[in-house]
C-alpha positions as CSV (number, residue, x, y, z in Angstrom):
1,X,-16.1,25.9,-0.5
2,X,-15.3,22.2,-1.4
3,X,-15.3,21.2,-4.7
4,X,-16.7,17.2,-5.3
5,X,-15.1,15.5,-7.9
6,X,-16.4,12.0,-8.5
7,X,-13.5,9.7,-10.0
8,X,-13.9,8.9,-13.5
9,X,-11.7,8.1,-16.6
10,X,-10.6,11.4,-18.0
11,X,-12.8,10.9,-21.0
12,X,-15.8,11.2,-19.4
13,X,-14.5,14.0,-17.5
14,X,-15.8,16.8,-19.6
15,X,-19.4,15.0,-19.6
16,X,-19.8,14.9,-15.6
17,X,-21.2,17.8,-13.6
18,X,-19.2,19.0,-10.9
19,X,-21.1,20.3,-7.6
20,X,-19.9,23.3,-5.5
21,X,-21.5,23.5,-1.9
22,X,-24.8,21.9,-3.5
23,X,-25.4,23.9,-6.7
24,X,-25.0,22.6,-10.1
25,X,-21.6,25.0,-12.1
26,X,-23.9,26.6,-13.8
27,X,-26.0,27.6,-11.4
28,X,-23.6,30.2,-9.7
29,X,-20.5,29.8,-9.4
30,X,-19.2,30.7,-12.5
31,X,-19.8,30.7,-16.4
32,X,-17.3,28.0,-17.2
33,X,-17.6,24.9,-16.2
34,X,-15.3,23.2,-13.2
35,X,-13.6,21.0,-15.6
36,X,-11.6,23.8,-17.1
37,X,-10.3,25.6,-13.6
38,X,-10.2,22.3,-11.2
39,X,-8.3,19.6,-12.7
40,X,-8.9,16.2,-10.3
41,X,-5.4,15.1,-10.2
42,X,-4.3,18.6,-8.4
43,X,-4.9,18.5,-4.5
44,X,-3.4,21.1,-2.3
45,X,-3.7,18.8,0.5
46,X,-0.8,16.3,1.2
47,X,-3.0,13.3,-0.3
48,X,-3.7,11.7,3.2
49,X,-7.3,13.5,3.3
50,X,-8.8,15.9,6.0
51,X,-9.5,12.9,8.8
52,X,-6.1,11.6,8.9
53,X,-4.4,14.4,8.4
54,X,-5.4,15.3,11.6
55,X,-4.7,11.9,12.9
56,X,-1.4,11.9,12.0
57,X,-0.8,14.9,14.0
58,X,-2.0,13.7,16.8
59,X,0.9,11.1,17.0
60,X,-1.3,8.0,15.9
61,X,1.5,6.4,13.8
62,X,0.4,6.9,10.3
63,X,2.8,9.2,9.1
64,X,4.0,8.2,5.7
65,X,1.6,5.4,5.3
66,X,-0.4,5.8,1.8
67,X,-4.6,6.3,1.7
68,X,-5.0,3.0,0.4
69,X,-3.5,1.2,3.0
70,X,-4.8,3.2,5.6
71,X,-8.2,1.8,4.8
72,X,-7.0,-1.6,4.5
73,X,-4.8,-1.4,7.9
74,X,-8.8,-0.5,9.0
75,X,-10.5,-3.3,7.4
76,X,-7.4,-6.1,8.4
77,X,-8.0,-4.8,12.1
78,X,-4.0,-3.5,12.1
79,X,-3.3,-1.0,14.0
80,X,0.0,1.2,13.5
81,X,1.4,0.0,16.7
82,X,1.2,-3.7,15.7
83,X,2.7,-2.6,11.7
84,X,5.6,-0.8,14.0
85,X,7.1,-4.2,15.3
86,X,7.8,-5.8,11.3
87,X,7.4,-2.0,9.3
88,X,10.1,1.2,9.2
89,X,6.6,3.1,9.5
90,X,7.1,7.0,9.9
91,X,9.3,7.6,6.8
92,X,8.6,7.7,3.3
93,X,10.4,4.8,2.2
94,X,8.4,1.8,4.9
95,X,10.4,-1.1,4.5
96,X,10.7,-4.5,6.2
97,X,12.6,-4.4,9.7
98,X,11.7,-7.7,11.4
99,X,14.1,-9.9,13.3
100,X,12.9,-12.9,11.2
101,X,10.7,-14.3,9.3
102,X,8.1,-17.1,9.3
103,X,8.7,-20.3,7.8
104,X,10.7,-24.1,8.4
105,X,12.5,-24.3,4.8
106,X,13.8,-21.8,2.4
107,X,10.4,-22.1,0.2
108,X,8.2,-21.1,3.4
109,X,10.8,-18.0,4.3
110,X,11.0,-17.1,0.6
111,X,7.4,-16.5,0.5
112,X,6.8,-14.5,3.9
113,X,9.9,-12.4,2.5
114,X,7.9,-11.7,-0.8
115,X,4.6,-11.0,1.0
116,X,5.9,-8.8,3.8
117,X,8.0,-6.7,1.2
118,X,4.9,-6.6,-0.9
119,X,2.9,-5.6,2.4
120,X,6.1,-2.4,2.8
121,X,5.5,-1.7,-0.7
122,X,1.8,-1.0,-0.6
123,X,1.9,0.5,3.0
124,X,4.0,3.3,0.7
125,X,2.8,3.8,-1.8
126,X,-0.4,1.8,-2.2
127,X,0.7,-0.3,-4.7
128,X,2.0,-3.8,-3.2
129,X,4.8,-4.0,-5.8
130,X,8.7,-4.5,-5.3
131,X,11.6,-4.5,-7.4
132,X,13.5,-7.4,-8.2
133,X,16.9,-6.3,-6.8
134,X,15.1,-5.6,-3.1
135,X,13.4,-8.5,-3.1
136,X,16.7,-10.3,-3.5
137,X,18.9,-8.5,-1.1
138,X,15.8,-9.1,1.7
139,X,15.7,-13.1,0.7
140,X,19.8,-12.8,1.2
141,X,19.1,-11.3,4.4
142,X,16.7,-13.2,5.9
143,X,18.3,-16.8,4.5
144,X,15.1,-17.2,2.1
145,X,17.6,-17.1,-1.4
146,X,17.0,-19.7,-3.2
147,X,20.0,-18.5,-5.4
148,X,19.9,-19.4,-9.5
149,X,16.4,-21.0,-8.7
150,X,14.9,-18.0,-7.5
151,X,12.7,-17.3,-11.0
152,X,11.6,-20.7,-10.4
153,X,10.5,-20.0,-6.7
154,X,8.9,-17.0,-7.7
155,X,6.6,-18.9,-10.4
156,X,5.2,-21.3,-7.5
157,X,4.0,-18.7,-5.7
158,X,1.6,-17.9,-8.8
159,X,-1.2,-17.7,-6.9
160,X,0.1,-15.0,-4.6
161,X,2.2,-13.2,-6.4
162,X,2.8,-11.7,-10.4
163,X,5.9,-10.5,-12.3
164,X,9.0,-10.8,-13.0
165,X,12.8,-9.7,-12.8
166,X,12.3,-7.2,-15.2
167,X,9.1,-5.7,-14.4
168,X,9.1,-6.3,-10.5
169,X,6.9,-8.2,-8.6
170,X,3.3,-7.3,-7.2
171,X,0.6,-9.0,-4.7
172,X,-2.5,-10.6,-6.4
173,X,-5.5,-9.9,-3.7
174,X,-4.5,-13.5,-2.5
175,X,-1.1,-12.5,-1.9
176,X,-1.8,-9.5,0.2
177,X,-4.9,-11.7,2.2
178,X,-2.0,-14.2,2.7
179,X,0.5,-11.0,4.1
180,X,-2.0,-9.8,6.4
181,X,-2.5,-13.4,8.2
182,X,1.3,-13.7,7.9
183,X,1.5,-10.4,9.9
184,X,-1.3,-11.2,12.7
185,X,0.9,-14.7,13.4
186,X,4.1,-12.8,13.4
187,X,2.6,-10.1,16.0
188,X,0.3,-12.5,18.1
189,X,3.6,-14.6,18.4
190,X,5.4,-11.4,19.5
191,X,2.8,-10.6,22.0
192,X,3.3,-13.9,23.5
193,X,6.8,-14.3,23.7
């Protein structure tokens, strides 16, 4: 039997009627209702879902790669092949691995440095945030460090990215539209070279 939970703040949880193959709780199943023996935040399932479970064994390339970004790997047209050339895809921890980086000046680099480790982050864990300290060592590496200026470089890409040292830094839904058409020029490039 499959339990359907709908997603709601846990306040309203007690309040929502859970279904079990069609029939209201009450109806069968039991006397109590689902909210005391299924809690929504326990899955026995690996969190990757039936479908792509099953795709993942097949080989397809989306092992370790969070829900969330599955469906917006779908919706960008990015396939796992194509994330393979700039992403350490297959482990938990996906980080950046490309050769370089886009952009003519430190600002430009700086910025596809910021996006693409954002773009890691989220292909993780869903959330496209990154510490301060890896964000540095990636700018060091990829000669986007704009050294005691680097708050200051940060702040002018406001409309792309929020944060700060302390708290990290994470994508707005600019940032990550600006990532994705960073990462179709990087590949396209790749594909012609």
């Amino acid at each position: 039997r499959r339990l359907k939970i709908s997603l709601t703040p846990r306040a309203d949880l007690h309040t929502q009627q859970h279904q079990v193959d069609g029939r209201d709780d009450d109806e069968g199943v039991g006397s109590k209702d689902a909210t005391e023996h299924e809690s929504p935040d326990v899955d026995d399932s690996d969190g990757r879902g039936e479908e792509d479970e099953t795709a993942d064994e097949d080989g397809s390339g989306l092992e370790g790669i969070n829900d969330v970004a599955k469906k917006w790997m779908k919706r960008s047209g990015l396939s796992p092949e194509l994330l393979s050339e700039l992403f350490s895809l297959g482990i938990d921890d996906i980080d950046l691995v490309a050769t370089r980086v886009p952009g003519k000046n430190l600002r430009q680099r700086l910025r596809s440095v910021v996006l693409l480790k954002g773009v890691a982050s989220f292909l993780s864990s869903g959330a496209a945030r990154v510490e301060h300290k890896k964000l540095k060592e990636a700018a060091a590496h990829y000669d986007a460090d704009p050294g005691t200026n680097f708050a200051t470089a940060i702040r002018g890409l406001a409309a792309e990215v929020k944060g700060n040292a302390a708290a990290g830094y994470t994508l707005t839904t600019r940032g990550l539209t600006e990532a994705t058409k960073i990462i179709k020029e990087m590949t396209a490039t790749k594909k012609s070279s």
